[in-house]
N, C-alpha and C positions, 0 to 999 in steps of 0.2 A: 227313636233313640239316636240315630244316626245324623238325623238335623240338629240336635242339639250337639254333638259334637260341633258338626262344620261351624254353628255358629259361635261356639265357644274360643277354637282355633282363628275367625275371622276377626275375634273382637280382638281376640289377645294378638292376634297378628298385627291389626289395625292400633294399638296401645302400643308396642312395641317401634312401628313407625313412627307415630308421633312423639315417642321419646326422644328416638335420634331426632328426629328435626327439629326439638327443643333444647336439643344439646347443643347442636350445629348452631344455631342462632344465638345462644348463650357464645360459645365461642368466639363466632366473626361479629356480636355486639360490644363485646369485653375489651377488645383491642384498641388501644389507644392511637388517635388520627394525630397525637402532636408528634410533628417530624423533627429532629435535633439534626441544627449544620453544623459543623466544625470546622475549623481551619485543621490545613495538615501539620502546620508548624508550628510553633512557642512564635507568639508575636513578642518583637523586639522594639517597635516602634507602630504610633498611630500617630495618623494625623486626620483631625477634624477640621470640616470646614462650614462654618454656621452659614445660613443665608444671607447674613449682610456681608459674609465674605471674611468674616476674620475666619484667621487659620489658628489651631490647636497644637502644640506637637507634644506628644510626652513618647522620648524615649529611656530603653533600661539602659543603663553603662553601668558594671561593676556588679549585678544584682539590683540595682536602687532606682525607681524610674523618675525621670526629672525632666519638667514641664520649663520650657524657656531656661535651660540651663541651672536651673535653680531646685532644688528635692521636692519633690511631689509625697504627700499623703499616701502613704503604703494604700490604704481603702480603699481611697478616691482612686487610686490609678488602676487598681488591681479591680473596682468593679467596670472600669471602664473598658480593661483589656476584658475582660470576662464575656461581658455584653455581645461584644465584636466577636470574640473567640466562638462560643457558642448559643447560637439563635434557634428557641423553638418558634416553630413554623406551626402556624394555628389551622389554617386552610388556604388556597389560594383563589385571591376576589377578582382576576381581572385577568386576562391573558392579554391585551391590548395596549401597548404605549401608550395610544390617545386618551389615556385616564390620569394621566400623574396629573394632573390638576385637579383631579378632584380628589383624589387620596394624599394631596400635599406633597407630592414626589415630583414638583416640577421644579427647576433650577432656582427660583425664586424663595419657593418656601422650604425644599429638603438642607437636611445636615447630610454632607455627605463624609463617611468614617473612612478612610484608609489605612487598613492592617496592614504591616511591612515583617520580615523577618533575614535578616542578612543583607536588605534591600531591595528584596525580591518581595512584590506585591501579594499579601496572602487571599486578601478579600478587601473588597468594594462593597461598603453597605451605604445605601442610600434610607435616610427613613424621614418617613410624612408624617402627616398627622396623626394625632390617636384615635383610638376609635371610640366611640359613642362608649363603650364600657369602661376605658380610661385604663384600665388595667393593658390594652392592646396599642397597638399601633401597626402600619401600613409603613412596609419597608420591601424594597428592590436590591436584590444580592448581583454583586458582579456585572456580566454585562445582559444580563436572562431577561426575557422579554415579557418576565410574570410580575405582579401585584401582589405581595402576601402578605395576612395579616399574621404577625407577631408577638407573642407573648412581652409581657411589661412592657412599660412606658419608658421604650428608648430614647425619645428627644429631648427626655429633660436628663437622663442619663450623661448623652451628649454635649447638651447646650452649655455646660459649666463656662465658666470665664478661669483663667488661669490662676488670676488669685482667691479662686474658692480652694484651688488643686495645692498649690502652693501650698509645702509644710511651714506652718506658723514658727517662728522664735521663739524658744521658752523664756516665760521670764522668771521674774524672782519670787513670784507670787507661786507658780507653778513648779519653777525647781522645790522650793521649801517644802511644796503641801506633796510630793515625790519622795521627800526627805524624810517626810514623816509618815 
């Protein structure tokens, strides 16, 4: 009678164990590895700079953000600052500078973003290639000597030409059909 106890309190001990270390793993599995960077400040100005060298600049005056002195598309600018403002971090592919050429992060083929806010530099985003998912891409923050892959397809975020940005003229086709 007495072994069937012991083995009744062994099992249920042993059931008991494996509960928590089923819980425990449910836990530290559940937790999401995407890291969110933010700037500390409201960016005020960016400036892009594509690989063949043309420069981007849109900044805000007044509320209103304006690319080459001319009004910029509330979207277009607002997803542009967004992008730069905050970057989820997918994991990181590379702790070694000798790799920007192959993640597209070498001076030749990266866009490189510069966030400003009062003048003061917020953030340095460099971004490469995308990745084989497309949905990703390989971007370098500031001056960090890491490799990380990135949520969305930042470089076509980037790459715009100013008169994609550039708020269109309305015309009279489009005031009327407004009108009515």
């Amino acid at each position: 009678m007495k072994n069937i106890y012991t083995r009744k309190i062994v099992l249920l001990s042993s059931i008991a164990v494996l509960f928590v270390i089923y819980i425990l793993q449910i836990s530290f599995l559940g937790r999401s590895k995407v890291k969110t960077v933010c700037t500390n400040e409201e960016i005020d100005s960016v400036e892009i700079t594509k690989n063949n060298g043309h420069i981007l600049s849109l900044k805000k005056e007044n509320e209103k953000w304006l690319v080459e002195n001319f009004p910029a598309m509330e979207n277009r600018a607002n997803r542009i600052v967004n992008s730069v403002n905050e970057i989820k971090i997918l994991s990181t592919v590379s702790y070694d500078l000798s790799d920007l050429e192959r993640y597209g992060l070498n001076d030749e083929n990266a866009v490189k973003v510069v966030a400003s806010y009062g003048g003061k530099v917020e953030r340095t985003l460099y971004v490469g290639k995308n990745s084989v998912a497309g949905s990703q891409c390989y971007v370098r923050l500031d001056d960090e000597k890491k490799i990380y892959l990135a949520q969305g397809s930042l470089k076509s975020t980037f790459e715009v030409s100013a008169d994609e940005i550039k708020e269109k003229p309305k015309t009279e086709n489009s005031q009327s059909a407004e009108i009515e």
